[in-house]
Z-matrix of the N, CA and C atoms (Angstrom, degrees):
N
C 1 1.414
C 2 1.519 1 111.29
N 3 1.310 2 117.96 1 -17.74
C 4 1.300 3 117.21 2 -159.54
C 5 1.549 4 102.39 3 -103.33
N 6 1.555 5 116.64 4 -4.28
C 7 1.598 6 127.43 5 163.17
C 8 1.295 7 92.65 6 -73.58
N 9 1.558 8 124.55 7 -48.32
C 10 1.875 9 115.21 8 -141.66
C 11 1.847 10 78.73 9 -69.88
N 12 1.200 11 109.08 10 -73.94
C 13 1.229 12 108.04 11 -176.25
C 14 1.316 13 120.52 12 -41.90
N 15 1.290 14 154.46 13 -20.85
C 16 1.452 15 132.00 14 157.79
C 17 1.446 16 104.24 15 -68.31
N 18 1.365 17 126.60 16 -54.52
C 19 1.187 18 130.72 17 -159.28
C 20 1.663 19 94.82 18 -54.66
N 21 1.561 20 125.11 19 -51.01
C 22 1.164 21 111.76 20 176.80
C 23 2.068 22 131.45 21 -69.53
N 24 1.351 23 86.80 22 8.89
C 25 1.552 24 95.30 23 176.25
C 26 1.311 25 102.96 24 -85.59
N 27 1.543 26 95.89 25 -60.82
C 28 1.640 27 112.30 26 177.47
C 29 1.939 28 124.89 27 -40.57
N 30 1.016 29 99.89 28 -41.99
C 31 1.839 30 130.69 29 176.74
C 32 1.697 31 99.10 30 -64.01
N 33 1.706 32 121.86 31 -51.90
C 34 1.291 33 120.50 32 171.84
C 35 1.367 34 112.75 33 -60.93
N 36 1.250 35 101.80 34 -77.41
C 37 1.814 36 111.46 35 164.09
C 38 1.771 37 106.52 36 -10.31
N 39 1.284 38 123.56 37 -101.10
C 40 0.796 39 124.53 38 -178.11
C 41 1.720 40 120.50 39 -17.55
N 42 1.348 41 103.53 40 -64.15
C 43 1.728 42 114.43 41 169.66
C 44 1.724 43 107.12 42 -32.65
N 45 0.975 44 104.39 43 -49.75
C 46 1.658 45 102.07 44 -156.21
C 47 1.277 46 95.51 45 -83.80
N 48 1.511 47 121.55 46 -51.43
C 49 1.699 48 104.94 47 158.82
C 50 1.639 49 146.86 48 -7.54
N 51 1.453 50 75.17 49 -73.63
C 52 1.776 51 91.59 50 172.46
C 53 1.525 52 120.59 51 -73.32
N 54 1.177 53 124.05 52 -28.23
C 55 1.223 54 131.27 53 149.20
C 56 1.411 55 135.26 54 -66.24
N 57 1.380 56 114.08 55 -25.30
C 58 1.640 57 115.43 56 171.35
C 59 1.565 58 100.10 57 -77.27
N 60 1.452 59 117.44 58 -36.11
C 61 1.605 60 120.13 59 -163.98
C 62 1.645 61 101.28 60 -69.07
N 63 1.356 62 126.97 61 -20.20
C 64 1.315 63 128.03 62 178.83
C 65 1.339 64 103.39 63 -100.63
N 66 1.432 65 138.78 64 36.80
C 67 1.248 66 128.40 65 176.50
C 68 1.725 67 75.85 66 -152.25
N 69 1.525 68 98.50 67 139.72
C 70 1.691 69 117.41 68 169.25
C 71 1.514 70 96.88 69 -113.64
N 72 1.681 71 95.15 70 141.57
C 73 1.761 72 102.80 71 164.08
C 74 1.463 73 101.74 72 -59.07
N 75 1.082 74 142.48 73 -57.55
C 76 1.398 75 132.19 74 -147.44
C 77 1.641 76 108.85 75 -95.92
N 78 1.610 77 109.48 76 36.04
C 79 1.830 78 99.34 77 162.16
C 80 1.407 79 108.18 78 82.76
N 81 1.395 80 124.99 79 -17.05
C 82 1.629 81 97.75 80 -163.48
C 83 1.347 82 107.09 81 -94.81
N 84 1.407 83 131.41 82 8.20
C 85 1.496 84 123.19 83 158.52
C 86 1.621 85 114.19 84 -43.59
N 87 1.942 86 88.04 85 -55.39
C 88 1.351 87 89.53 86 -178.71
C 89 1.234 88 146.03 87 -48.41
N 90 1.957 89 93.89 88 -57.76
C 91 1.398 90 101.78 89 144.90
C 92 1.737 91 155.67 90 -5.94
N 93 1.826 92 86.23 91 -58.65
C 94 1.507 93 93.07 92 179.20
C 95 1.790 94 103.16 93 -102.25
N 96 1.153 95 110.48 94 37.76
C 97 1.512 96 111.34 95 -177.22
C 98 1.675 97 95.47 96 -122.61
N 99 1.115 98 108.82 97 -40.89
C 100 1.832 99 129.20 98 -179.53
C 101 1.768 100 85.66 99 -59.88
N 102 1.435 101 105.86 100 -66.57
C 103 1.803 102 99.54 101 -161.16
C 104 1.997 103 102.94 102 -66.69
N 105 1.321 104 115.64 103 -18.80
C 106 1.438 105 103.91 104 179.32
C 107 1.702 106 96.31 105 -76.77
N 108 0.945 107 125.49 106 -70.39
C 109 1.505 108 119.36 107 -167.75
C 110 1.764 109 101.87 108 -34.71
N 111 1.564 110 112.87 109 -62.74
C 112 1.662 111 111.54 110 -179.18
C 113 1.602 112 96.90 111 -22.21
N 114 1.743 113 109.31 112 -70.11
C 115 1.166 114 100.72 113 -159.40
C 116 1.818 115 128.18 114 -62.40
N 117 1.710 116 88.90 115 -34.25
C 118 1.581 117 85.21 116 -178.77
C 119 1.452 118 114.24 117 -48.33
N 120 1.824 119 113.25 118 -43.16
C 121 1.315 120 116.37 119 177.01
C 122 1.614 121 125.83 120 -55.98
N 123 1.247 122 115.61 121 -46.06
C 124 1.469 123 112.84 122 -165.88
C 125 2.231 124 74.68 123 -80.55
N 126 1.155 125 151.13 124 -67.64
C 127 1.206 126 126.14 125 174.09
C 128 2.042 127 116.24 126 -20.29
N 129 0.908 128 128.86 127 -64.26
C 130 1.443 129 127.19 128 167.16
C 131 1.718 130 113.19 129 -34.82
N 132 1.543 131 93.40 130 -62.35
C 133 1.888 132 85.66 131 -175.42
C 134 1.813 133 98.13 132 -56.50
N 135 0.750 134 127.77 133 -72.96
C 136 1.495 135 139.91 134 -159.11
C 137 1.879 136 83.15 135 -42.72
N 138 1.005 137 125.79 136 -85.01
C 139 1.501 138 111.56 137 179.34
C 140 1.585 139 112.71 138 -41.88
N 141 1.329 140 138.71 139 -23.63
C 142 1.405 141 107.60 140 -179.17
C 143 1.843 142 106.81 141 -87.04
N 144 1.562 143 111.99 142 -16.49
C 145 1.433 144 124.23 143 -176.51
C 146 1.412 145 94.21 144 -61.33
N 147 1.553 146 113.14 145 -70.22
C 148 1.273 147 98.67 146 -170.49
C 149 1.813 148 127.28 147 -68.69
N 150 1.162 149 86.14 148 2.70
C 151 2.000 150 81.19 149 176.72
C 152 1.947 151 103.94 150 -86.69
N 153 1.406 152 109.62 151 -38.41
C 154 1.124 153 126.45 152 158.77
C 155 1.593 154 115.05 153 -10.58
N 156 1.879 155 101.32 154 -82.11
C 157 0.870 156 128.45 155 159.28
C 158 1.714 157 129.26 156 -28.67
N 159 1.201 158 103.84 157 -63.94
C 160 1.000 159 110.43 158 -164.24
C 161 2.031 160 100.26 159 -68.02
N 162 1.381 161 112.90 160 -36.81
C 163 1.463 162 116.72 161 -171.20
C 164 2.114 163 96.51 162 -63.11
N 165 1.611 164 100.92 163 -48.46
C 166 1.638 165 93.88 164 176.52
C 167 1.127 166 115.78 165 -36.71
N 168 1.804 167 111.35 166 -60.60
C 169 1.536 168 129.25 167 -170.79
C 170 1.955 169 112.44 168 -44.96
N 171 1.455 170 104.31 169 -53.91
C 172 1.272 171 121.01 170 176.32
C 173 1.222 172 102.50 171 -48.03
N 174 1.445 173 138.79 172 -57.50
C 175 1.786 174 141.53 173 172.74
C 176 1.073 175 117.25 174 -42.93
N 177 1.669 176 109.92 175 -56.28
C 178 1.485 177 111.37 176 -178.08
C 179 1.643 178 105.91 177 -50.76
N 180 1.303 179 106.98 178 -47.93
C 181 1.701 180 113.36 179 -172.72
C 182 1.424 181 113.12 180 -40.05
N 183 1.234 182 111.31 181 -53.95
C 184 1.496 183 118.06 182 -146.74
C 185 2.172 184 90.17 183 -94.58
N 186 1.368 185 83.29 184 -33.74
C 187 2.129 186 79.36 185 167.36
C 188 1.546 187 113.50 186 -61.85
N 189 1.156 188 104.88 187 -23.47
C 190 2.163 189 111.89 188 -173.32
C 191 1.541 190 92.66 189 -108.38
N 192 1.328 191 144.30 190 -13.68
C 193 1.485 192 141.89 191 162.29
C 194 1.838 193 98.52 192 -70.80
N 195 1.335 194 115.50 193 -48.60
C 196 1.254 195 93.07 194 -163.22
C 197 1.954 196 102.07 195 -90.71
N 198 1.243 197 128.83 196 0.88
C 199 1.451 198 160.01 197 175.51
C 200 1.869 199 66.45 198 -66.16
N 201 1.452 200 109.32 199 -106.03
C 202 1.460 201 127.12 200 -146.35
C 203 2.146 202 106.18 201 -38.26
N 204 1.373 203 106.80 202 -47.42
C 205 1.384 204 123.87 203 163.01
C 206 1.555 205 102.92 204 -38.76
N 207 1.154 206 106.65 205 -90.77
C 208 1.801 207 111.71 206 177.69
C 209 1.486 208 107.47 207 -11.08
N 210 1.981 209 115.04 208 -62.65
C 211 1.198 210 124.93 209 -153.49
C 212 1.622 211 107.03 210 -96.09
N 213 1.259 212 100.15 211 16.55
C 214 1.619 213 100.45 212 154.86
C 215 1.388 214 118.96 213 -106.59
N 216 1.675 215 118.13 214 -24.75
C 217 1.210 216 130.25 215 -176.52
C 218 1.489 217 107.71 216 -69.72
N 219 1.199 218 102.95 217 -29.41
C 220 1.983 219 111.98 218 -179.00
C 221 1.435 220 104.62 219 -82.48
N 222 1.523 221 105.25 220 -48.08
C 223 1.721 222 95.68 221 178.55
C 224 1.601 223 120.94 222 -64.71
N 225 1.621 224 112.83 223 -20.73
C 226 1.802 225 114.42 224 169.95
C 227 1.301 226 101.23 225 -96.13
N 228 1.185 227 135.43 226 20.19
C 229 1.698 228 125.59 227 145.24
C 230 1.281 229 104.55 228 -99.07
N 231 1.312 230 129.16 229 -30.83
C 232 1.616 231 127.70 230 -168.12
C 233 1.550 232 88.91 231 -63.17
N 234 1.335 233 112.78 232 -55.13
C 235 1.422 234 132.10 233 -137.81
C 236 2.028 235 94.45 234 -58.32
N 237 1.533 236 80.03 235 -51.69
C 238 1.678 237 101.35 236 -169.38
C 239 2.013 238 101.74 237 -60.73
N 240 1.199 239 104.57 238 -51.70
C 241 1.675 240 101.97 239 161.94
C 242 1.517 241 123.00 240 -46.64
N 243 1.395 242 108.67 241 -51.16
C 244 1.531 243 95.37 242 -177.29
C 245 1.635 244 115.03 243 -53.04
N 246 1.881 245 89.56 244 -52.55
C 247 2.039 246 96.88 245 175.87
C 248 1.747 247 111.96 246 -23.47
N 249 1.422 248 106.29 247 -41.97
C 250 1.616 249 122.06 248 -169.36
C 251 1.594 250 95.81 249 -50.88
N 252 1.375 251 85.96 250 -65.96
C 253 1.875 252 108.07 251 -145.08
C 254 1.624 253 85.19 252 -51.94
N 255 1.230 254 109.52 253 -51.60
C 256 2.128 255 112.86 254 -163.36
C 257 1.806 256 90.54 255 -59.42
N 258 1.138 257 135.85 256 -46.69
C 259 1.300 258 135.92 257 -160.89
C 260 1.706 259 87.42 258 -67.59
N 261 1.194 260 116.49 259 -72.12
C 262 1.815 261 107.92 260 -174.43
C 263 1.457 262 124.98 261 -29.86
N 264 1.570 263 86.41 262 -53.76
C 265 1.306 264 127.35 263 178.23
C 266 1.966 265 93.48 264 -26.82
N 267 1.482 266 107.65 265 -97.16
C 268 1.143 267 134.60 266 174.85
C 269 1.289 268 111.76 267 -27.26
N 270 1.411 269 143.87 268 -48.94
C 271 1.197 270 166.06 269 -135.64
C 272 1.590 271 94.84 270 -96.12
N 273 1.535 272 108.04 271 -65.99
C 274 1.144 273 103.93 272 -177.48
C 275 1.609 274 120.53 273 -92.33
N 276 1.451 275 103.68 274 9.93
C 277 2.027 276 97.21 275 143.31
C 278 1.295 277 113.24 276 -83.35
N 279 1.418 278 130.96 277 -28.15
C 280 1.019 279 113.25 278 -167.33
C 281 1.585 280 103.19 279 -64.29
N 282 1.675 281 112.65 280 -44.18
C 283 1.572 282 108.36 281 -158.05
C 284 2.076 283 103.45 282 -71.02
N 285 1.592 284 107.77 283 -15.85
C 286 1.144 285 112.28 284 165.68
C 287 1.415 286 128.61 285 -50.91
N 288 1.276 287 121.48 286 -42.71
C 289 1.590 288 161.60 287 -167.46
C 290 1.607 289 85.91 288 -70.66
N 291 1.719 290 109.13 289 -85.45
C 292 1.524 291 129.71 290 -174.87
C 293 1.730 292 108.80 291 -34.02
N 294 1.307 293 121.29 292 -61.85
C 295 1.416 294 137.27 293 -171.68
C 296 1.552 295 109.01 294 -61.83
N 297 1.902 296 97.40 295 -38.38
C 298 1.816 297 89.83 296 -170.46
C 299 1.783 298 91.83 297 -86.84
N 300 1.227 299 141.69 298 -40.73
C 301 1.761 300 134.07 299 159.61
C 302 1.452 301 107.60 300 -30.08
N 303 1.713 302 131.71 301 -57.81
C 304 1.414 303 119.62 302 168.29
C 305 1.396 304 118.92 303 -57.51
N 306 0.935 305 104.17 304 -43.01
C 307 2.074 306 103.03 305 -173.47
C 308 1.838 307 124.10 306 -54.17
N 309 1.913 308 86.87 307 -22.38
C 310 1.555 309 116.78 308 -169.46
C 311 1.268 310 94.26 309 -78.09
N 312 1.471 311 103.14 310 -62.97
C 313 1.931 312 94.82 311 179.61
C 314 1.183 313 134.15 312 -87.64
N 315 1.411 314 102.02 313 12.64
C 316 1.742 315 97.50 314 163.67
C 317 1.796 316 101.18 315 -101.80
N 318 1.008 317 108.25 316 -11.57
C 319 1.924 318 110.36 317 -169.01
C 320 2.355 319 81.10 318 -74.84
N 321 1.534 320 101.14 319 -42.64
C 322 1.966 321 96.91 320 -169.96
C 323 1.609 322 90.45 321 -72.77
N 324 1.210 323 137.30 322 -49.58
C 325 1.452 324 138.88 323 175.49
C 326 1.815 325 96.18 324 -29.79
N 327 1.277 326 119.21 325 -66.57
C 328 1.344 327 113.95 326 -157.11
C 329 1.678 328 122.42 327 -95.10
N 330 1.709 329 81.03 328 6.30
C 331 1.796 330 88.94 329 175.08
C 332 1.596 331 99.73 330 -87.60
N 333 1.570 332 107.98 331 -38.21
C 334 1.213 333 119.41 332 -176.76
C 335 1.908 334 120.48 333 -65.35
N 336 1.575 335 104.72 334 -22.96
C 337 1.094 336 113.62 335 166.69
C 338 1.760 337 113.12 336 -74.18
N 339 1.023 338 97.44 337 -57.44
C 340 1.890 339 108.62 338 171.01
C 341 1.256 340 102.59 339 -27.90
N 342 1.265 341 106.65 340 -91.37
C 343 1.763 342 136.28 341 162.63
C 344 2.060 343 85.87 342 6.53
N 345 1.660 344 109.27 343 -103.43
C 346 1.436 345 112.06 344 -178.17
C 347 1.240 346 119.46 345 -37.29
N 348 1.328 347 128.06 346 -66.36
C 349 1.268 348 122.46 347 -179.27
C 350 1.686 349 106.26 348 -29.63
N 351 1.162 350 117.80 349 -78.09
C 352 1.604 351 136.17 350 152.81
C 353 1.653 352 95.99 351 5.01
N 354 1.315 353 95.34 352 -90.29
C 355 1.833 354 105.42 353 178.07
C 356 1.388 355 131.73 354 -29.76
N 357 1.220 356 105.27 355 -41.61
C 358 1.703 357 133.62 356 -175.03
C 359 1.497 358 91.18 357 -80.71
N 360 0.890 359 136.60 358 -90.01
C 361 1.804 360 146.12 359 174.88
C 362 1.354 361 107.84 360 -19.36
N 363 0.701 362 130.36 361 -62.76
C 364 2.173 363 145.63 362 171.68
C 365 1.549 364 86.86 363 -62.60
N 366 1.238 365 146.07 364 -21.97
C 367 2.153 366 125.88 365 172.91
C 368 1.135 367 76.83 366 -121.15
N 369 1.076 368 165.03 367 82.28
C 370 1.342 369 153.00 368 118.61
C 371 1.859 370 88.65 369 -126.32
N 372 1.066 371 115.76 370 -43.51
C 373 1.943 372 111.78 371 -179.30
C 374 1.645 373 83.04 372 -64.09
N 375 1.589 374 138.53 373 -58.03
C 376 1.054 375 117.71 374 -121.47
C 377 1.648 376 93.87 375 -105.72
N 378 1.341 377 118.84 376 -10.38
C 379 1.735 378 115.56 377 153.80
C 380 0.982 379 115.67 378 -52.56
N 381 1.372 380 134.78 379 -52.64
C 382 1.323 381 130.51 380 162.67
C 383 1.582 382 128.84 381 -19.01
N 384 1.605 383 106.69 382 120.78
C 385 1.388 384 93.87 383 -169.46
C 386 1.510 385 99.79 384 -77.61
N 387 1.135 386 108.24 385 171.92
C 388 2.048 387 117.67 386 173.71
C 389 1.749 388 86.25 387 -67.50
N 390 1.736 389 129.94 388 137.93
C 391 0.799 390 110.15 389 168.49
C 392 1.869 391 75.29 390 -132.05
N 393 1.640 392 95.88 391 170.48
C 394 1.346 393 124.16 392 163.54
C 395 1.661 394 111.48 393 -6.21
N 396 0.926 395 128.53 394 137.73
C 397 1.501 396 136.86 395 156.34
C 398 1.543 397 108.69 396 -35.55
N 399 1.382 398 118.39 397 -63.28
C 400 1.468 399 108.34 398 174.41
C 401 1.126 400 143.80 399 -110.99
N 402 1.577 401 100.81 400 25.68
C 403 1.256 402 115.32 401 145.25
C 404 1.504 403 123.58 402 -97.42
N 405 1.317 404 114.60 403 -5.79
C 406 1.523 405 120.26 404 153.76
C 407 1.902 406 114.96 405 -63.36
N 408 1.277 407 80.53 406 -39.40
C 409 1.455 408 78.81 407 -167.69
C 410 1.898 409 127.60 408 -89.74
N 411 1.728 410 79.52 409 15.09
C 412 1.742 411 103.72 410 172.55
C 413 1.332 412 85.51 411 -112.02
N 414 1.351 413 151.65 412 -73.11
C 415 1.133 414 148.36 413 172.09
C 416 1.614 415 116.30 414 -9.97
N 417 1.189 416 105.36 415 -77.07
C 418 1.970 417 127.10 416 179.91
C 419 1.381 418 90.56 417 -36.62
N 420 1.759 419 123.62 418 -58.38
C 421 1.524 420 127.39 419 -170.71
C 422 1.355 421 118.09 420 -51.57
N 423 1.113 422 96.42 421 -64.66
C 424 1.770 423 103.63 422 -174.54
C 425 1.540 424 108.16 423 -58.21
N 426 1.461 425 121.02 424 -50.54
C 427 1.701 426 121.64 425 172.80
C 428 1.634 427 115.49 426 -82.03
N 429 0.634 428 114.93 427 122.48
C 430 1.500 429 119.52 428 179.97
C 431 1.940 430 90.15 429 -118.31
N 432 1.605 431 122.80 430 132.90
C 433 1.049 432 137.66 431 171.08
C 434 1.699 433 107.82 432 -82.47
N 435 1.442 434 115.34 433 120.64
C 436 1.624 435 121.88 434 167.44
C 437 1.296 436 105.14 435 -53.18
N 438 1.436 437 114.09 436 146.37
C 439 1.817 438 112.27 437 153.55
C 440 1.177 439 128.27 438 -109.17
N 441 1.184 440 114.89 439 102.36
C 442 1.500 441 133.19 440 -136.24
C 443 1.396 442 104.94 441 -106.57
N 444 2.205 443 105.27 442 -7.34
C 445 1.700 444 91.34 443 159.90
C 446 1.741 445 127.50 444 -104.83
């Protein structure tokens, strides 16, 4: 009995030891327990600021993700419009091309018509026999020649 009982003196002893050695007469346990909490706390705000932060930041993102989305959807409609405009584009040089090749050979068509008519008019004057002075000059009256250049 006289082991249980030292051992249990010793077992108290000890207790109060380790516990007096973490307590100072002069307050500054306290002290530096007051300035850890300060800090843990102003540590907390600063972590809830920046989580704060970071959830704004995350919004802005996904508001300028769906911003950047939008501005691809406009640039593959632009894109797909221009394809248009160059296809018209093209389409109507070609019929430009086509129209000014017809215009060419009907402008030689009607030089070439001129041209005969021309031909025909000069043997039609020159079948004509030479007649009399004034019967030319009833002739000349009544026909008057077009100028057909």
């Amino acid at each position: 009995m006289n082991r249980k009982r030292f051992s249990l003196v010793m077992l108290m002893l000890s207790m109060f030891m380790f516990v007096g050695c973490g307590v100072q007469s002069d307050g500054t346990q306290a002290r530096s327990n007051h300035r850890l909490f300060d800090e843990i706390r102003s540590l907390t705000a600063a972590r809830n600021q920046l989580q704060s932060d970071l959830r704004a930041l995350k919004e802005e993102m996904a508001a300028l993700n769906d911003m950047v989305l939008q501005m691809q959807s406009d640039n593959d409609n632009l894109y797909a419009e221009l394809q248009l405009i160059r296809h018209d584009r093209n389409e109507l040089k070609k019929q430009l091309t086509n129209r000014t090749q017809e215009r060419d050979q009907h402008a030689a068509s009607l030089q070439e018509l001129r041209q005969g008519i021309k031909v025909l008019l000069d043997r039609a004057d020159a079948s004509l026999a030479p007649v009399s002075n004034s019967d030319a000059k009833l002739t000349s009256a009544k026909v008057s020649k077009p100028n057909l250049e």
